[in-house]
N, C-alpha and C positions, 0 to 999 in steps of 0.2 A: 504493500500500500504506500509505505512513503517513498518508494522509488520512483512508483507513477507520478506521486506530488511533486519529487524533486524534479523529475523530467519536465512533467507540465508547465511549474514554474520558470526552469530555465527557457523552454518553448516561449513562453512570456515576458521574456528579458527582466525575474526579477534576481535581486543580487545574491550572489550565495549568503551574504553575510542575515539579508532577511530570511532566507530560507531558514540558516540555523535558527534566527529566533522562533518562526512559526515552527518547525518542529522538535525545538529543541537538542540542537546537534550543536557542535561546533562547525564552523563552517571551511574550517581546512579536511574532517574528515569527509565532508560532503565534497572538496576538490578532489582527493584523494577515489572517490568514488565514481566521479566521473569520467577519469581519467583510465583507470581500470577498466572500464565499459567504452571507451571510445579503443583500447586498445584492442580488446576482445571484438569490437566491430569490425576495426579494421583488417584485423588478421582473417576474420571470415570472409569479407570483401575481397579479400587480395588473392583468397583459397580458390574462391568460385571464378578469379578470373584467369587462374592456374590451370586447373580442369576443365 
């Protein structure tokens, strides 16, 4: 659930730093999270342009 939040919100342009406060994170582990998933995106994107 708060992943879809986190997503939506950055969809939204709002700032990480709001994001920690409405769900209570800090907001480097939410950069941290993002960054993990845009890696994991890209490695799939780059698989399927492999094969």
């Amino acid at each position: 659930m708060e992943r879809e939040l986190l997503y939506g919100w950055r969809k939204e342009k709002v700032s990480l730093r709001e994001i920690g406060r409405r769900l209570g994170r800090d907001h480097t582990s939410l950069s941290d999270e993002l960054k993990r998933n845009l890696v994991v995106k890209r490695k799939i994107i780059l698989c399927s342009f492999e094969g």
